[in-house]
C-alpha positions in Angstrom: 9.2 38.5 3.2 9.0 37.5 -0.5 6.1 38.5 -2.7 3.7 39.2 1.1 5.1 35.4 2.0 7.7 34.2 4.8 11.2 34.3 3.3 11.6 30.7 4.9 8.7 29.3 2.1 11.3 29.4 -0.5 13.9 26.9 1.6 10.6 24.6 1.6 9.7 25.1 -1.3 13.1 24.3 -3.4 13.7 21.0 -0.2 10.2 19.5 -1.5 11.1 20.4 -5.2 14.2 18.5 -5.0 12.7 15.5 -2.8 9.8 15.5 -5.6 11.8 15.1 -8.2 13.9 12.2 -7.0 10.3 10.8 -6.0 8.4 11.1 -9.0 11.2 10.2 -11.5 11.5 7.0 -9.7 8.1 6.1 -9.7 7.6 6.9 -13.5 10.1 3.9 -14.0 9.2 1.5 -11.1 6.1 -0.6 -12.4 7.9 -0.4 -16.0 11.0 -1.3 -14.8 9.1 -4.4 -13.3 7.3 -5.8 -15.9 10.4 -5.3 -18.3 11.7 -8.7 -19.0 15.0 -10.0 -17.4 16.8 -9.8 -20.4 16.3 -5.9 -20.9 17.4 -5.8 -17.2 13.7 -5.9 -15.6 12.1 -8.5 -13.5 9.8 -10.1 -15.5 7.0 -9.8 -13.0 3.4 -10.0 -14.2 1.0 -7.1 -14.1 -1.3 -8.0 -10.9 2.7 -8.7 -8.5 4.1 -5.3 -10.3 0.7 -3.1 -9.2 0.7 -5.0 -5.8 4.5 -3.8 -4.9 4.2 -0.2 -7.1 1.1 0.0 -4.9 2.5 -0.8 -1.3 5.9 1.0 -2.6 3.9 4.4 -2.7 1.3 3.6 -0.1 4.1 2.7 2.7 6.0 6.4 1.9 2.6 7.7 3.1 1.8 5.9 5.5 5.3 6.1 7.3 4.1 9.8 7.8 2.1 8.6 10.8 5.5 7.8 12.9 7.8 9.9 11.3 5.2 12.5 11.8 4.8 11.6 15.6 8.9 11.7 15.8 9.2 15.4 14.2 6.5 16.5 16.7 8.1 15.2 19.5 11.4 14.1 19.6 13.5 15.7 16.6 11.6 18.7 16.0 10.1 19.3 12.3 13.6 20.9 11.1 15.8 18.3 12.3 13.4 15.5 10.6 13.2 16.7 7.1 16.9 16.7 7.2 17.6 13.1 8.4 15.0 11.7 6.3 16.6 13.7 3.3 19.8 12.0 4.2 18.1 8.6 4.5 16.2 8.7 1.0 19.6 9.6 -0.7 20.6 6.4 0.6 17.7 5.0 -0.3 18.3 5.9 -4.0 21.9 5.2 -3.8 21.0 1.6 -3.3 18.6 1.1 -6.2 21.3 2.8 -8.3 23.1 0.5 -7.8 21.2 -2.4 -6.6 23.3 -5.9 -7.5 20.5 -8.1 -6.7 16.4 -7.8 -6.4 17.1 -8.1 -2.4 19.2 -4.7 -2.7 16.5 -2.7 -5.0 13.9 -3.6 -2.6 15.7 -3.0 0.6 16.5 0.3 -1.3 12.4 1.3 -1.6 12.3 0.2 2.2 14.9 2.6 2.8 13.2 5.4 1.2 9.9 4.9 2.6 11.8 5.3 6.0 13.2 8.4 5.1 9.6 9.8 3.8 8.3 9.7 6.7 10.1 11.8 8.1 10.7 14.5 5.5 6.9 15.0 4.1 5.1 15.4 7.3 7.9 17.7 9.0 8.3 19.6 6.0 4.3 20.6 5.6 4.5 21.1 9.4 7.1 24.2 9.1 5.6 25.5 6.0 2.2 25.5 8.3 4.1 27.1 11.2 5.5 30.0 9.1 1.9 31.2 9.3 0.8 31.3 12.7 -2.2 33.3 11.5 -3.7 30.5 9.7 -6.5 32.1 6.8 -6.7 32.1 3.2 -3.0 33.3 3.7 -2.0 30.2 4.7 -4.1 28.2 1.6 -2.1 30.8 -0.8 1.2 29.6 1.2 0.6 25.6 0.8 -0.3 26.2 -3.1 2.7 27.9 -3.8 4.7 25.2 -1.8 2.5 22.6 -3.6 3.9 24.4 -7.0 7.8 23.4 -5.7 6.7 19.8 -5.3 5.3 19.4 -8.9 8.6 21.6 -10.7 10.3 18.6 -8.8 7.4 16.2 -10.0 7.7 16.8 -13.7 11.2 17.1 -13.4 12.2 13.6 -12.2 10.3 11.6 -14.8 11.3 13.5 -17.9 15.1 13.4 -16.6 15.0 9.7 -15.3 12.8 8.3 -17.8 15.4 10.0 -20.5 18.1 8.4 -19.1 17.1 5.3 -18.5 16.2 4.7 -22.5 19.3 5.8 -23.1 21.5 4.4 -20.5 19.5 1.8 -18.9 17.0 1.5 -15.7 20.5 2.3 -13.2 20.6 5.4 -14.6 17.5 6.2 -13.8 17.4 5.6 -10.4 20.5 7.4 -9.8 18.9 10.6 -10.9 16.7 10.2 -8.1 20.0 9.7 -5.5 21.5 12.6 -7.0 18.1 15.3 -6.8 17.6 14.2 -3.4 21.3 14.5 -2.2 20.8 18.8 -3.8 18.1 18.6 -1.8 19.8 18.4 1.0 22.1 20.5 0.5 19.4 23.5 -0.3 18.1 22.7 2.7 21.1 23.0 4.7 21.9 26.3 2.9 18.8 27.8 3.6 17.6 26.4 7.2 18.2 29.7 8.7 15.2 31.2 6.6 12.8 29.3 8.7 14.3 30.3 12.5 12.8 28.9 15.2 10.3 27.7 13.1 10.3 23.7 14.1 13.6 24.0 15.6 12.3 22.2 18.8 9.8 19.6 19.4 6.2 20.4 20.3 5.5 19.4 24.0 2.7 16.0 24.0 0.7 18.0 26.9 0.4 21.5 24.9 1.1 23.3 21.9 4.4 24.9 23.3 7.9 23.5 22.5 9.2 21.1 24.7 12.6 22.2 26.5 13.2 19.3 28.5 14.5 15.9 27.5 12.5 13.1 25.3 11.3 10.4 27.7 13.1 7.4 28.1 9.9 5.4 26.6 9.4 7.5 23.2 13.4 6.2 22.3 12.3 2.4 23.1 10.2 2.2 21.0 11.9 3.7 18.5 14.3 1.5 19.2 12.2 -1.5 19.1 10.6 -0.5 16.0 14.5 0.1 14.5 15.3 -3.8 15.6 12.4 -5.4 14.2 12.7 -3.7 10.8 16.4 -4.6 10.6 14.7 -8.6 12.0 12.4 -8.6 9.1 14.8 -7.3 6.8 17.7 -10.2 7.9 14.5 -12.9 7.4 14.1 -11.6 4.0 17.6 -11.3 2.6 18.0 -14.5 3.9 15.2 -16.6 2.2 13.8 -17.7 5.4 10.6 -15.5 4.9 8.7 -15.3 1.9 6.5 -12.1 0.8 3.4 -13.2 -1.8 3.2 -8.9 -2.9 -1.1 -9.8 -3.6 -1.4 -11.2 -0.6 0.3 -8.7 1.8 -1.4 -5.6 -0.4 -4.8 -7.1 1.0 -3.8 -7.3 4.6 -1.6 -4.4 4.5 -4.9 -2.0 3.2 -7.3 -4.0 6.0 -4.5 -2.8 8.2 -4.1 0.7 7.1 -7.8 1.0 7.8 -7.7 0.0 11.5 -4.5 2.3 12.4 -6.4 5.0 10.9 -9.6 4.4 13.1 -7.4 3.8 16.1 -5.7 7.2 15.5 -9.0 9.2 15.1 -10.3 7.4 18.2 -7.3 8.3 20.3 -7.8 12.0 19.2 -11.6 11.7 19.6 -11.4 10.2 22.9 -7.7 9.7 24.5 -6.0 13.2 23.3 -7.8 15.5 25.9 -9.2 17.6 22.9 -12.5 20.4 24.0 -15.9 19.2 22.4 -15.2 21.7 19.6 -11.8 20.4 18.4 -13.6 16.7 18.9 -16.2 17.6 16.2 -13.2 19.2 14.2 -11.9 15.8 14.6 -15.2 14.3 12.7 -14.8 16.4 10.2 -11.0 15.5 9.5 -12.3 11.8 9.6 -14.8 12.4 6.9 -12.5 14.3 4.5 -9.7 11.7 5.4 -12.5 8.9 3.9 -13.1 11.4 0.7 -9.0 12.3 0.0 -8.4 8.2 0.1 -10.8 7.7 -2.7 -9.6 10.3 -4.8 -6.0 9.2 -4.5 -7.7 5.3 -5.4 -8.7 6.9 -8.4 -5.9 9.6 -9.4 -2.7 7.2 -8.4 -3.9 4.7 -11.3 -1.2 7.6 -12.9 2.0 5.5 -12.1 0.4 2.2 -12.8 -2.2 1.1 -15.0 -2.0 5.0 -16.5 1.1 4.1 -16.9 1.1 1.3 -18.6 -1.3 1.9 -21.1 0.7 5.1 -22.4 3.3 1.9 -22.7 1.4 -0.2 -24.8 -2.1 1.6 -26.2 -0.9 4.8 -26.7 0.4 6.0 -30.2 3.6 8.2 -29.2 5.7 8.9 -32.2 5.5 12.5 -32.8 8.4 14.7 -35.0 10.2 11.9 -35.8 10.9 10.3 -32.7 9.0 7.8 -30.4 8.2 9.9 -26.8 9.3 7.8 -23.4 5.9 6.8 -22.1 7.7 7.9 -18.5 6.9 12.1 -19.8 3.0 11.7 -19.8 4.1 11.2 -15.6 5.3 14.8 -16.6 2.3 16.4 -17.7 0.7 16.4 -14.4 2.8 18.2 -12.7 3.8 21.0 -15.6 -0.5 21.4 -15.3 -0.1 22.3 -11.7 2.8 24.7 -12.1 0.7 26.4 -14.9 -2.9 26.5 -13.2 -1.7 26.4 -9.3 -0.8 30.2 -9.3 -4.4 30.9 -11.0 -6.1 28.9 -8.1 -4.1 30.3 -5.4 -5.1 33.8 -6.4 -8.5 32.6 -7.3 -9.2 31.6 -3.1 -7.8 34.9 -2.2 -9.9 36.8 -4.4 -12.9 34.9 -3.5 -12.0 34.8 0.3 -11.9 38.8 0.2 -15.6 38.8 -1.1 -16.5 36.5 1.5 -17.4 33.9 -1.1 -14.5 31.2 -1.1 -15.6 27.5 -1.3 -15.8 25.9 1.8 -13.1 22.6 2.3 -15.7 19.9 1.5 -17.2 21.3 -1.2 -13.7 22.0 -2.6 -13.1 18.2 -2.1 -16.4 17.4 -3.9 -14.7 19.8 -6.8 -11.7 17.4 -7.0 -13.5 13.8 -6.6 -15.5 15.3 -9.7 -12.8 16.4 -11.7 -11.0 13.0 -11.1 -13.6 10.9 -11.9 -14.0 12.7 -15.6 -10.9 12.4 -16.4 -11.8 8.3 -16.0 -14.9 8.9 -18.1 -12.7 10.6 -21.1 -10.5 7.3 -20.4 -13.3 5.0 -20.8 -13.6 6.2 -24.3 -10.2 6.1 -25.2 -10.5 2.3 -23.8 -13.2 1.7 -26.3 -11.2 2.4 -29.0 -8.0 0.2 -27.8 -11.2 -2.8 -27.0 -11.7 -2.5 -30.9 -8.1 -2.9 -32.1 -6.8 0.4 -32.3 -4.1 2.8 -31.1 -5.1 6.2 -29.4 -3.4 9.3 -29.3 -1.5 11.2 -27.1 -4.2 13.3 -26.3 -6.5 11.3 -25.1 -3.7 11.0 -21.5 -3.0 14.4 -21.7 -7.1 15.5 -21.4 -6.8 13.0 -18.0 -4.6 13.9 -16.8 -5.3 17.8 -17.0 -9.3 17.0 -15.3 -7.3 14.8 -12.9 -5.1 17.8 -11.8 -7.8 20.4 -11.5 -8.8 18.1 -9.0 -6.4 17.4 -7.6 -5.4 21.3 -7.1 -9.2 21.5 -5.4 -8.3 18.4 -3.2 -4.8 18.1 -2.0 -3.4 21.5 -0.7 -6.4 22.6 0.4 -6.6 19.1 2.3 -2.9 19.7 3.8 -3.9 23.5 5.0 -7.4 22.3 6.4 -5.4 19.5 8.8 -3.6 21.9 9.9 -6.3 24.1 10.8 -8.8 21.2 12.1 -6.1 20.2 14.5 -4.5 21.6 18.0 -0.8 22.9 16.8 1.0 20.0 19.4 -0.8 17.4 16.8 -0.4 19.0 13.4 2.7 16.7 11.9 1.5 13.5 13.4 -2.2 14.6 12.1 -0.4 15.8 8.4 0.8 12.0 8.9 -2.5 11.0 8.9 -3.6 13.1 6.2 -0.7 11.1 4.1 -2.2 7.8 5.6 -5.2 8.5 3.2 -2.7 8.7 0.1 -1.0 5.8 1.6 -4.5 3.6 1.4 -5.6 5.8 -1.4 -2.2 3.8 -2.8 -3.1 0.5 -1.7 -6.6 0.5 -3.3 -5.4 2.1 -6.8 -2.6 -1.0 -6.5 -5.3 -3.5 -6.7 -7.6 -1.7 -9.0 -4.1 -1.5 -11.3 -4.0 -5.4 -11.1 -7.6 -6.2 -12.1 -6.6 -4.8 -15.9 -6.0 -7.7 -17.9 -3.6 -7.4 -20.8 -4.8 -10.3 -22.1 -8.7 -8.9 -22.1 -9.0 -5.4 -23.3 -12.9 -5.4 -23.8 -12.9 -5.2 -20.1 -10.7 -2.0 -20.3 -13.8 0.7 -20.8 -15.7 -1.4 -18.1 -12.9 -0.8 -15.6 -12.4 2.6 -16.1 -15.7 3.7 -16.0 -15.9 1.9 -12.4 -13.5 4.4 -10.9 -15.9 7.3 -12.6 -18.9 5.7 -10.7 -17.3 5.4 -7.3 -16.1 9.1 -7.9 -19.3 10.7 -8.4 -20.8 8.4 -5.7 -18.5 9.9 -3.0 -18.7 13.3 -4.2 -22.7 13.3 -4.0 -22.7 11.7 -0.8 -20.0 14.3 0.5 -23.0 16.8 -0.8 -25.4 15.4 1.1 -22.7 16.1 4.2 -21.9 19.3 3.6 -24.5 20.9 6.3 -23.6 18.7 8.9 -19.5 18.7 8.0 -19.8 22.8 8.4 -21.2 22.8 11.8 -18.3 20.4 12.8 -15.7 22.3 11.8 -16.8 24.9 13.9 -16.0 28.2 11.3 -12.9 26.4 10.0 -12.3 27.2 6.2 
């Protein structure tokens, strides 16, 4: 035990940190590094194309939790997954590093979506099985876990986003292969701090391990899932399939949107679940709906956030210009700071028997996220009418946006967990990570409505992601009798 918490947290913890980083330093330079022109050693895409591949680039690591979920539950075991995909997104990185050709960099990002899936969902799996218990305990365990992911998170894009001004965009990516690949290693080093914690998969008929075999049919289709990828990939490389990035963003959310009804339909009505874990089920669905909007709104960060700390934002300060890849920083050193405060906050509350309940700690984040887009809007005003804004203006955003999303996210991770029976919890975390995933797509295409070319629609746009926030979080009010009685004394 360290500090009343399974020893084994701290091998999760420092695996996610390392992931995290190589994550969120990439993505601090992907959308720059796409509008950059050629000559700088860019692509020279235009905004809308840049948002609509940033967008399905982060959406499809989330939404390849729903598989690679399903495969740590059942056929590799949770420990076994966060360690392949590990290996796979150092790969992944590896190839962008070094990436000779635009066919290269993005089989690279299809690489690392692969590998994703199969670390994120396995790894909140374990950190959930280290507390069998379940509680406040738990909460307290995912916010101290969600602390390791953002070190990692503000990390990467202060590292990366220094080296790539200096050195170029490869040397930015290769920061990312080099903090997964310690990653890896920690993990291996530290595995046996978890014990039999995920070290088998869960059986599909009960929330035991499984001892026997995987059947035959769970490796075909892995299998046939394997071959097409490497079919679509072959099409691609060789020019006899074209991609229009708008185009498939659009289909790809409309599809998104029907795996996720089919899912919460088969565990509604094809998963064998008791009345009371059904209703559990509704309520899942319902914070699943609120977490995607949230993420529509908050993931404008790597994208149209991003961009405008690019080009509106005033960053000289002490003689020197700052990267606009460190505001993707501030985030993250928020959460270290204020996590802690709010993970002792729920236990103290919890003890007086007067902690929020979930949904109204959702409706906590939707509101602090849509602020943050309120403050925004002003700053937009300002840009509309010819001038440059300060660095503080981001840096009050992004600090609303993180209270929220420290009200939101690990809470949302630790109630799935709870909501669920323990033989569904990584393919249901998957799920969880489907609503970041269309959360993704949606902030893609908001990303590619700002017009570069027509700033006095900036405060306009802005202050559209406000209204939709405090829409969702006063309708998730008017839910929060009905949402209680679902989840069936599930905090």
């Amino acid at each position: 035990m360290i500090l009343g918490h399974p020893a084994g947290l701290a091998t999760l913890f420092f695996t996610e940190m390392w992931e995290r980083l190589s994550f969120y330093g990439m993505r601090a330079l992907l959308i720059l590094f796409l509008v950059d022109q050629v000559a700088h050693g860019g692509f020279g895409l235009d905004d809308r194309t840049a948002s609509a591949i940033y967008g399905m680039y982060v959406g499809g690591t989330y939404l390849a939790c729903l598989p690679g979920g399903w495969i740590g539950d059942r056929v590799l075991g949770s420990q076994r997954a966060v360690l392949i995909g590990g290996i796979v997104i150092t790969l992944g990185h590896l190839l962008l590093g070094w990436a000779p050709s635009s066919q290269v960099f993005f089989l690279g990002l299809l690489v690392i979506v692969i590998g994703t899936g199969l670390l994120k969902p396995s790894a909140s799996a374990l950190v959930a099985q280290l507390y069998p218990e379940g509680g406040a305990r738990r909460d307290a365990g995912f916010t101290i876990y969600y602390i390791g992911v953002n070190v990692g998170a503000a990390l990467g894009p202060f590292i990366a986003g220094l080296l790539a001004v200096r050195y170029g965009w490869p040397a930015g990516f290769m920061t990312a292969a080099v903090g997964m690949g310690a990653g890896v290693l920690q993990f291996l080093w530290g595995r046996r701090l978890l014990g039999g914690a995920g070290r088998s998969p869960m059986s599909a008929s009960s929330d035991a391990t499984r001892t026997g075999p995987m059947p035959r049919a769970a490796w075909r289709w892995i299998g046939v899932t394997g071959a097409l990828i490497v079919l679509l990939v072959c099409l691609l490389w060789g020019g006899w399939f074209h991609v229009a990035p708008v185009a498939l963003q659009a289909v790809t959310t409309q599809a998104i949107l029907a795996i996720a009804a089919l899912y919460f339909l088969y565990l509604l009505f094809g998963a064998g679940l008791t009345r009371i874990e059904r209703r559990r089920v509704l309520a899942l669905a319902v914070l699943f709906l609120a977490s995607a909007l949230f993420w529509a709104g908050y993931e404008q960060a790597g994208s149209s956030l991003n961009l405008f700390a690019e080009r509106y934002t005033d960053r000289h300060w002490a003689g020197m210009v700052v990267p606009a890849t460190l505001f993707q920083s501030l985030n993250p050193v928020f959460i270290v700071v204020f996590g802690p405060l709010l993970s002792a906050l729920w236990i103290w509350l919890a003890r007086r028997h007067r902690e929020p309940s979930t949904p109204l700690k959702f409706i906590f984040g939707l509101v602090g996220m849509g602020l943050g887009f309120l403050v925004m809007a002003a700053a937009a005003r300002l840009v509309a009418g010819g001038h440059m804004v300060g660095m503080g203006w981001l840096s009050v955003t992004y600090l609303l946006h993180t209270w929220g999303e420290l009200a939101l996210s690990p809470v949302g991770l630790s109630a799935t967990t709870k909501l669920v029976p323990a033989r569904f919890v990584s393919q249901s975390l998957g799920i969880f990570f489907v609503s970041l995933s269309l959360g993704n797509l949606l902030a893609g295409r908001i990303a590619g409505n700002f017009d570069p070319t027509n700033l006095a629609a900036m405060p306009g746009q802005f202050m559209f992601i406000f209204w939709f926030a405090a829409v969702s979080a006063l309708l998730l009010a008017l839910l929060l009798p009905l949402l209680r009685r679902w989840m069936g004394g599930v905090e």
